[in-house]
ZALUMBA-883682 format. One record per atom (N, C-alpha, C, CB): residue in three letters; y, z, x. Coordinates in steps of 0.05 Angstrom, whole numbers, plus 5000, padded with zeros to 4 digits. Each point is the difference from the previous one (the first is absolute). Glycine has a CB too. Layout:
BEGIN
AlaYZX ...
***
This chain:
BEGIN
Unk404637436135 Unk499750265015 Unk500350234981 Unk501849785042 Unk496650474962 Unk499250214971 Unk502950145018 Unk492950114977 Unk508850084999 Unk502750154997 Unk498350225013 Unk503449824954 Unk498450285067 Unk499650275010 Unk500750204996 Unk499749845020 Unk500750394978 Unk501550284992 Unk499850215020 Unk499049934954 Unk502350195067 Unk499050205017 Unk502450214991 Unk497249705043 Unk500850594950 Unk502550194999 Unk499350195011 Unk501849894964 Unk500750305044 Unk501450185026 Unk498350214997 Unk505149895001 Unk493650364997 Unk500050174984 Unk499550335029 Unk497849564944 Unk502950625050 Unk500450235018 Unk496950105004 Unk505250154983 Unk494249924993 Unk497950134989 Unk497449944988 Unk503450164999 Unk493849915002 Unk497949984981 Unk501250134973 Unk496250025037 Unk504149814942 Unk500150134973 Unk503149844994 Unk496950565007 Unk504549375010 Unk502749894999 Unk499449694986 Unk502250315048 Unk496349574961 Unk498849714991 Unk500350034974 Unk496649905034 Unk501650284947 Unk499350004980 Unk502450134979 Unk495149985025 Unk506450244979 Unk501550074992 Unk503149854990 Unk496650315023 Unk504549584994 Unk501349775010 Unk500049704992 Unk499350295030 Unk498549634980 Unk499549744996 Unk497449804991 Unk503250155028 Unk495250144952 Unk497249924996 Unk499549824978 Unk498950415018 Unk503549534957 Unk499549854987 Unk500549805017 Unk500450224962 Unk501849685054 Unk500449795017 Unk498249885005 Unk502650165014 Unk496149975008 Unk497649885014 Unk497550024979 Unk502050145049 Unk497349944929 Unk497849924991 Unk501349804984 Unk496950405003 Unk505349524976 Unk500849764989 Unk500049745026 Unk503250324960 Unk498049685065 Unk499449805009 Unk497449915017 Unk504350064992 Unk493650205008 Unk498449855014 Unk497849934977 Unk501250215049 Unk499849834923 Unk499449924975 Unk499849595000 Unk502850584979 Unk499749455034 Unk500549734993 Unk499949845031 Unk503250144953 Unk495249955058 Unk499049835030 Unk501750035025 Unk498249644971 Unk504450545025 Unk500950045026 Unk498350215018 Unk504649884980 Unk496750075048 Unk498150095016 Unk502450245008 Unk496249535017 Unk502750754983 Unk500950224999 Unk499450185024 Unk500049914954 Unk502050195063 Unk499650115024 Unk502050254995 Unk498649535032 Unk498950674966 Unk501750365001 Unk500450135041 Unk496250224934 Unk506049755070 Unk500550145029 Unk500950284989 Unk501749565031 Unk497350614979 Unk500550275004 Unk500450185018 Unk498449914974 Unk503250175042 Unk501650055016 Unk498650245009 Unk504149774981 Unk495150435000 Unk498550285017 Unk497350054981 Unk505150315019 Unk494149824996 Unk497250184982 Unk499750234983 Unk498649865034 Unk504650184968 Unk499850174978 Unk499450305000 Unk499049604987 Unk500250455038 Unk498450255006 Unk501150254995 Unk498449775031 Unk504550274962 Unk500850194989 Unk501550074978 Unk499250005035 Unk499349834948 Unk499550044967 Unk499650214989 Unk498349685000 Unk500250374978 Unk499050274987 Unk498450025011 Unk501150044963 Unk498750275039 Unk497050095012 Unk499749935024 Unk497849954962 Unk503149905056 Unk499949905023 Unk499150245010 Unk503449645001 Unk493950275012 Unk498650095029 Unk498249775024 Unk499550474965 Unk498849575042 Unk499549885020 Unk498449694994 Unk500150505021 Unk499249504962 Unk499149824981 Unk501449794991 Unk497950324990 Unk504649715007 Unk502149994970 Unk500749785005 Unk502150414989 Unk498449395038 Unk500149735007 Unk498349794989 Unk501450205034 Unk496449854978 Unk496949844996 Unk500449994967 Unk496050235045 Unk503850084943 Unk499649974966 Unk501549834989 Unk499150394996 Unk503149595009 Unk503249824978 Unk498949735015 Unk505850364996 Unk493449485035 Unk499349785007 Unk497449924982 Unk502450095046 Unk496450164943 Unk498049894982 Unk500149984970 Unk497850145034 Unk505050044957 Unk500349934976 Unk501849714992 Unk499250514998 Unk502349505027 Unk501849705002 Unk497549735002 Unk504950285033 Unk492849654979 Unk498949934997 Unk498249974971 Unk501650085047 Unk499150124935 Unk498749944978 Unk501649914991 Unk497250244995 Unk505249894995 Unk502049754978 Unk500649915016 Unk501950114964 Unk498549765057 Unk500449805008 Unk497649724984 Unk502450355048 Unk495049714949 Unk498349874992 Unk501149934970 Unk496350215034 Unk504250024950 Unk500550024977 Unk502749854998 Unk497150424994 Unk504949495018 Unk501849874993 Unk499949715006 Unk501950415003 Unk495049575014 Unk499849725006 Unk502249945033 Unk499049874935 Unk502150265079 Unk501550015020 Unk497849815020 Unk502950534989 Unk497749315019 Unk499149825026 Unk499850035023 Unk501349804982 Unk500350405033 Unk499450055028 Unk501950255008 Unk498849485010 Unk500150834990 Unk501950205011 Unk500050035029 Unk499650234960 Unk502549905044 Unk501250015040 Unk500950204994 Unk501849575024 Unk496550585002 Unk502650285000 Unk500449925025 Unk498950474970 Unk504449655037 Unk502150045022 Unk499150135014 Unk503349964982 Unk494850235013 Unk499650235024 Unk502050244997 Unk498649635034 Unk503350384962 Unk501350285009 Unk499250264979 Unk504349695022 Unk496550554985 Unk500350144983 Unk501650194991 Unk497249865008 Unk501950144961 Unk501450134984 Unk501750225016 Unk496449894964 Unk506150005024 Unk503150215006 Unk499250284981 Unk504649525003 Unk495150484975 Unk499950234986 Unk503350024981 Unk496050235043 Unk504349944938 Unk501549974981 Unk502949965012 Unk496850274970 Unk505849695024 Unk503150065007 Unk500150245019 Unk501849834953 Unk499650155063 Unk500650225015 Unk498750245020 Unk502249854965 Unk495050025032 Unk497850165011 Unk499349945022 Unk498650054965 Unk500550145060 Unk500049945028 Unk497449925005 Unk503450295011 Unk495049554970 Unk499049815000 Unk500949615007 Unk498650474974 Unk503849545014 Unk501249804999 Unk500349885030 Unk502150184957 Unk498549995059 Unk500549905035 Unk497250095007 Unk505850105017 Unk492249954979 Unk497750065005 Unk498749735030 Unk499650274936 Unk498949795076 Unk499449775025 Unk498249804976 Unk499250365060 Unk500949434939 Unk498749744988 Unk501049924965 Unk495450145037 Unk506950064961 Unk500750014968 Unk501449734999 Unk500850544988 Unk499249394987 Unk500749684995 Unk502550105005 Unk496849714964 Unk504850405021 Unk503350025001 Unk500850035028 Unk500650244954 Unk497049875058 Unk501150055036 Unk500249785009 Unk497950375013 Unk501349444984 Unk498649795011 Unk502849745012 Unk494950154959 Unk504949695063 Unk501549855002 Unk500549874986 Unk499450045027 Unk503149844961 Unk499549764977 Unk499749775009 Unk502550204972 Unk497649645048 Unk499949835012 Unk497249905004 Unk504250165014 Unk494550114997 Unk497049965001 Unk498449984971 Unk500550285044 Unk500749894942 Unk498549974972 Unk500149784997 Unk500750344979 Unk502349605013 Unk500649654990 Unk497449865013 Unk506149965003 Unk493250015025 Unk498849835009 Unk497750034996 Unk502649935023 Unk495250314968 Unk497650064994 Unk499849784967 Unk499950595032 Unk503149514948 Unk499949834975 Unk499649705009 Unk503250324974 Unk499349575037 Unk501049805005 Unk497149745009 Unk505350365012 Unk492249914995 Unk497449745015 Unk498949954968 Unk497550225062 Unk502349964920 Unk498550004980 Unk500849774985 Unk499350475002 Unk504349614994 Unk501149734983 Unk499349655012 Unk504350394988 Unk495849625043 Unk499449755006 Unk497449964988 Unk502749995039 Unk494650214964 Unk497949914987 Unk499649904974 Unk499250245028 Unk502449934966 Unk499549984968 Unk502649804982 Unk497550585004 Unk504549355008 Unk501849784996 Unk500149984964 Unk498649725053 Unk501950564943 Unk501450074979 Unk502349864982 Unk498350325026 Unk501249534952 Unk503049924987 Unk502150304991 Unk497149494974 Unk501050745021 Unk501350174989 Unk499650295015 Unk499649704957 Unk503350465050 Unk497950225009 Unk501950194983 Unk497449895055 Unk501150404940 Unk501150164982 Unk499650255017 Unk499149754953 Unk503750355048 Unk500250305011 Unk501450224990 Unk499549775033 Unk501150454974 Unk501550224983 Unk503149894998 Unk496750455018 Unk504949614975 Unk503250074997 Unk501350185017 Unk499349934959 Unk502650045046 Unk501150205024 Unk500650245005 Unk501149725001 Unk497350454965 Unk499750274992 Unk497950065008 Unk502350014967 Unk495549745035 Unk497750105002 Unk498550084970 Unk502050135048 Unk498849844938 Unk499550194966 Unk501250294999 Unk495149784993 Unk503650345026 Unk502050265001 Unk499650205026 Unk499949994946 Unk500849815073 Unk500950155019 Unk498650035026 Unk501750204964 Unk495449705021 Unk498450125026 Unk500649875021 Unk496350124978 Unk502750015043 Unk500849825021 Unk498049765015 Unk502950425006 Unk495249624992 Unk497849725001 Unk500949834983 Unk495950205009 Unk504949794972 Unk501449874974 Unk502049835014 Unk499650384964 Unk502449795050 Unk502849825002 Unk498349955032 Unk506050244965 Unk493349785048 Unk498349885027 Unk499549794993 Unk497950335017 Unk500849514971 Unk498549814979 Unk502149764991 Unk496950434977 Unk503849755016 Unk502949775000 Unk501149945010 Unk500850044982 Unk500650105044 Unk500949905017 Unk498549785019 Unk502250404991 Unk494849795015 Unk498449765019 Unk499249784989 Unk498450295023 Unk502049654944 Unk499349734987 Unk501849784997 Unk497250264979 Unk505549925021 Unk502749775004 Unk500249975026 Unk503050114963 Unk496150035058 Unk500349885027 Unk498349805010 Unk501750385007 Unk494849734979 Unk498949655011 Unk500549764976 Unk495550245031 Unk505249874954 Unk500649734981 Unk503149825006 Unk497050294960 Unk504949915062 Unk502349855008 Unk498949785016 Unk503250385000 Unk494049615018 Unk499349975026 Unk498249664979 Unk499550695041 Unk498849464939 Unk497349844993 Unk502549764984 Unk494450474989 Unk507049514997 Unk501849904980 Unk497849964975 Unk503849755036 Unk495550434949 Unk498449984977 Unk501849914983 Unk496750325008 Unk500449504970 Unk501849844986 Unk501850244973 Unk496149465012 Unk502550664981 Unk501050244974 Unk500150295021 Unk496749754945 Unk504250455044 Unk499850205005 Unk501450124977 Unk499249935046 Unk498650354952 Unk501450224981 Unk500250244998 Unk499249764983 Unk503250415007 Unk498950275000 Unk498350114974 Unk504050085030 Unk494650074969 Unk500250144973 Unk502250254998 Unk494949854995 Unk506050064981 Unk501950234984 Unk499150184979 Unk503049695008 Unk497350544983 Unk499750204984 Unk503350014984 Unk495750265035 Unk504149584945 Unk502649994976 Unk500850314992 Unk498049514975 Unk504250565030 Unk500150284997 Unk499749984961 Unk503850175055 Unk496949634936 Unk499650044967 Unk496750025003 Unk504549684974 Unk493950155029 Unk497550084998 Unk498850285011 Unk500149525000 Unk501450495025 Unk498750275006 Unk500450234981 Unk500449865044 Unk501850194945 Unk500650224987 Unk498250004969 Unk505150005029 Unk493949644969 Unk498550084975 Unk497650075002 Unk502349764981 Unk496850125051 Unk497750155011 Unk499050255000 Unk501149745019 Unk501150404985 Unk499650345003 Unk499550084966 Unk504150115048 Unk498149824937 Unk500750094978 Unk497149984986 Unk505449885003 Unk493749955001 Unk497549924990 Unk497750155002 Unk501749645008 Unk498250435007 Unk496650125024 Unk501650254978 Unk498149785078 Unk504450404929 Unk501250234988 Unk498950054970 Unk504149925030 Unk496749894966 Unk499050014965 Unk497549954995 Unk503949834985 Unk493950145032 Unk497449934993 Unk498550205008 Unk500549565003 Unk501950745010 Unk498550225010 Unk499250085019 Unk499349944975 Unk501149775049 Unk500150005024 Unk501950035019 Unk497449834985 Unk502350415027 Unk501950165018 Unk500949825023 Unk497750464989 Unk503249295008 Unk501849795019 Unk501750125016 Unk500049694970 Unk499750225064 Unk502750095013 Unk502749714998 Unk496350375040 Unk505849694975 Unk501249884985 Unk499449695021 Unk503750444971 Unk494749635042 Unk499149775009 Unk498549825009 Unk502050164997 Unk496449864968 Unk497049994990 Unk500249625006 Unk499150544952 Unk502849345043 Unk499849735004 Unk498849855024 Unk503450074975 Unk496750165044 Unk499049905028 Unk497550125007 Unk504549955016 Unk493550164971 Unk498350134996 Unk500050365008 Unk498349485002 Unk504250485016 Unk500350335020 Unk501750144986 Unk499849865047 Unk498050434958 Unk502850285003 Unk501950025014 Unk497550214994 Unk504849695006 Unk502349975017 Unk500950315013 Unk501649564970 Unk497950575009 Unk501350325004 Unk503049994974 Unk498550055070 Unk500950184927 Unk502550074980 Unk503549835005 Unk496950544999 Unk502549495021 Unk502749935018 Unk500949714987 Unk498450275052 Unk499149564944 Unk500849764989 Unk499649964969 Unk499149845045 Unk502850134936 Unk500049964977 Unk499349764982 Unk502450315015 Unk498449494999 Unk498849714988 Unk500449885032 Unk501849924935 Unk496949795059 Unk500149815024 Unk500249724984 Unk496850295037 Unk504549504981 Unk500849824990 Unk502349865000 Unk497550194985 Unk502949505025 Unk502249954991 Unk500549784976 Unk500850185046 Unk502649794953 Unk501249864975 Unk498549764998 Unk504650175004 Unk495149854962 Unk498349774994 Unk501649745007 Unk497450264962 Unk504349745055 Unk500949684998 Unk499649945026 Unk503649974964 Unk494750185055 Unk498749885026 Unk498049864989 Unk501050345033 Unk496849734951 Unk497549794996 Unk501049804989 Unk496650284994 Unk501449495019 Unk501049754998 Unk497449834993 Unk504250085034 Unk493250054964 Unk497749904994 Unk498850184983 Unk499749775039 Unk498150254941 Unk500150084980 Unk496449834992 Unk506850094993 Unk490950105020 Unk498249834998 Unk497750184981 Unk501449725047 Unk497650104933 Unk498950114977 Unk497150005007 Unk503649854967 Unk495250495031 Unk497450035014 Unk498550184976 Unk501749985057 Unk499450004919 Unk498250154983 Unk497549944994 Unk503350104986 Unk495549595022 Unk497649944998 Unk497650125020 Unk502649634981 Unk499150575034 Unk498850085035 Unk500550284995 Unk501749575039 Unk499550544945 Unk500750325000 Unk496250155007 Unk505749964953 Unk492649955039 Unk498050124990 Unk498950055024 Unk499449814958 Unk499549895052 Unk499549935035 Unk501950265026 Unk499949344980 Unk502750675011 Unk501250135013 Unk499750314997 Unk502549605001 Unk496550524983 Unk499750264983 Unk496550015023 Unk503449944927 Unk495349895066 Unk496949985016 Unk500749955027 Unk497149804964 Unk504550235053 Unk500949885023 Unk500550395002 Unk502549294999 Unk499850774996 Unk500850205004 Unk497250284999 Unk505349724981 Unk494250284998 Unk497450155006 Unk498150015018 Unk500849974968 Unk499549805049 Unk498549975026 Unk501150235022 Unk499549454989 Unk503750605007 Unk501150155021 Unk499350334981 Unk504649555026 Unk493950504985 Unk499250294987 Unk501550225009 Unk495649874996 Unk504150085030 Unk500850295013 Unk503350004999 Unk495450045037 Unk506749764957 Unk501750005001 Unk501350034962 Unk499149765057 Unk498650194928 Unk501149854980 Unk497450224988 Unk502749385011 Unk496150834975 Unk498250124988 Unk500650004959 Unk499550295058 Unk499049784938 Unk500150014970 Unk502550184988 Unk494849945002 Unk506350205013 Unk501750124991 Unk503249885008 Unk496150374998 Unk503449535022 Unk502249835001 Unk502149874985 Unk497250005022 Unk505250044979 Unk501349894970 Unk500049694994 Unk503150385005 Unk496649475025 Unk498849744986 Unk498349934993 Unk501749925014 Unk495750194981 Unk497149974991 Unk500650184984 Unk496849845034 Unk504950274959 Unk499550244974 Unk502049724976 Unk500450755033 Unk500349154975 Unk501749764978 Unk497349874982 Unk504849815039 Unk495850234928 Unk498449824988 Unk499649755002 Unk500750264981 Unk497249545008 Unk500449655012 Unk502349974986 Unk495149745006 Unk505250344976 Unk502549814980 Unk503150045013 Unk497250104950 Unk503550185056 Unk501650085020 Unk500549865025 Unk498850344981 Unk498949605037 Unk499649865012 Unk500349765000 Unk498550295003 Unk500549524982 Unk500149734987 Unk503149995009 Unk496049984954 Unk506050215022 Unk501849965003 Unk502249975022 Unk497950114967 Unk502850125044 Unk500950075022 Unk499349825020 Unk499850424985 Unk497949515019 Unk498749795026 Unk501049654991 Unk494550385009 Unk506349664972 Unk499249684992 Unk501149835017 Unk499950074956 Unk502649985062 Unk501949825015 Unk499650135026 Unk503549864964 Unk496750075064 Unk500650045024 Unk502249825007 Unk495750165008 Unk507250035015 Unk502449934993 Unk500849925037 Unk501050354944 Unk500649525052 Unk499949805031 Unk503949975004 Unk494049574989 Unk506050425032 Unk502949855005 Unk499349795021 Unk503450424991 Unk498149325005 Unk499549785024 Unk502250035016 Unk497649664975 Unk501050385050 Unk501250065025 Unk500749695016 Unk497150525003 Unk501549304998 Unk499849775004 Unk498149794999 Unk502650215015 Unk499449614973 Unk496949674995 Unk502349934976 Unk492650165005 Unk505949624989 Unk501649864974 Unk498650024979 Unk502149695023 Unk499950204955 Unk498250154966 Unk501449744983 Unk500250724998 Unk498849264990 Unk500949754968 Unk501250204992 Unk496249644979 Unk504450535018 Unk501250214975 Unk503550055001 Unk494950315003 Unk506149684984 Unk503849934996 Unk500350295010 Unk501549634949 Unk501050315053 Unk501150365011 Unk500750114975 Unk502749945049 Unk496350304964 Unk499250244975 Unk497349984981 Unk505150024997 Unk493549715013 Unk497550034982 Unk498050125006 Unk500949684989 Unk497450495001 Unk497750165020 Unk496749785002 Unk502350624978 Unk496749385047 Unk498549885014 Unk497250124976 Unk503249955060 Unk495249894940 Unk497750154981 Unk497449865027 Unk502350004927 Unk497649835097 Unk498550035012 Unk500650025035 Unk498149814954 Unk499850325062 Unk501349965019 Unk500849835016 Unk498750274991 Unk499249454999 Unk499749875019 Unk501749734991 Unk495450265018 Unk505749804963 Unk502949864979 Unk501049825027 Unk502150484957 Unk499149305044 Unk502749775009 Unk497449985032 Unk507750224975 Unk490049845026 Unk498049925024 Unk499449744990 Unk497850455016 Unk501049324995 Unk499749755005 Unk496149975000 Unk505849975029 
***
């Protein structure tokens, strides 16, 4: 039976930012890869009346470009940034029952009978609130589904800070919470936590490139001036080479304290 991968994701552009070497390294190697995305995104940059349809069509391109197997959106929509009266908006994901969400997820996972599913961390990356929505509604149908792995992704506050420092010194005006692809607002200075939550540690520098051509698909969110398309390849290369995980649950061959280098590690 071919290894499955389904991951959580809020947003068009979140796939790729996140978890694009992921999913192009494993559907590199014949797993079958399922992106769920929770909203449309519609109040992105530039957002106007359009702004849904466009990101469902740029997510449909890297989605191609990462080789992704089957996307689902949830239907709801976009909450809009922290604190914004968007957030309780009528049909906003964060508004949304969790119970019901769970169960909109919860049909997908039976379909798709996932060994692995990958969702945000309980920050969310930084804050947003579709972010930590996401997480919550993915540990609730995965209490329900009993998947065999589950993970979050983490943002290593050591990496992040070399993240910034980096883009800084290359001339690129980084916010400080360029790791997650967003302008957080001044208010937030770095994002991230202690490197001794990751517990997986998966090497995607053979995919940085794919993922760089993935991201350029999301235009309207992601333009040439953008500080992550403003990163050189070599910069890039670098910085991208690893995507960073904590195991939430499943079993692993790996000793305590050893870091996991696949996801689908101590599966059968």
């Amino acid at each position: 039976m071919a290894r499955t991968l389904l991951v959580v994701h809020a947003h068009p552009d979140d796939e790729t930012i996140a978890t694009g070497g992921t999913l192009a390294r494993y559907a590199a190697e014949g797993v079958r890869t399922t992106v769920v995305t929770c909203t449309r995104g519609e109040l992105g940059e530039g957002a106007d009346a359009d702004m849904g349809a466009l990101r469902q069509a740029e997510l449909e391109a890297a989605a191609q470009v990462l080789g992704v197997g089957r996307l689902v959106a949830l239907g709801y929509g976009d909450s809009g940034m922290p604190n914004s009266p968007t957030n309780h908006r009528p049909g906003a994901f964060f508004a949304a029952n969790l119970d019901e969400a769970a169960a909109r997820l919860l049909e997908i996972i039976h379909e798709e009978q996932p060994h692995v599913v990958v969702t945000y961390d309980e920050t969310g990356g930084y804050g947003h609130p579709d972010h930590v929505k996401a997480h919550q509604v993915t540990l609730a149908a995965c209490a329900q589904a009993r998947v065999p792995k589950l993970y979050f992704i983490r943002i290593p506050l050591g990496w992040s800070r070399r993240f910034v420092a980096a883009l800084r010194a290359a001339g690129i005006d980084a916010p400080g919470s360029a790791p997650t692809g967003a302008d957080a607002g001044p208010a937030v200075n770095e994002v991230g936590v202690p490197d001794e939550q990751v517990t997986t540690l998966l090497d995607v520098r053979a995919y940085v490139e794919v993922k760089r051509q993935a991201l350029a698909c999301h235009r309207s969110q992601m333009p040439p001036e953008h500080f992550l398309m403003r990163m050189p390849p070599d910069l890039a290369s670098s910085l991208w080479a690893h995507e960073f995980f904590s195991r939430a649950a499943g079993p692993t061959s790996a000793r305590p304290g050893e870091i996991e280098t696949d996801l689908f590690d101590g599966l059968s």
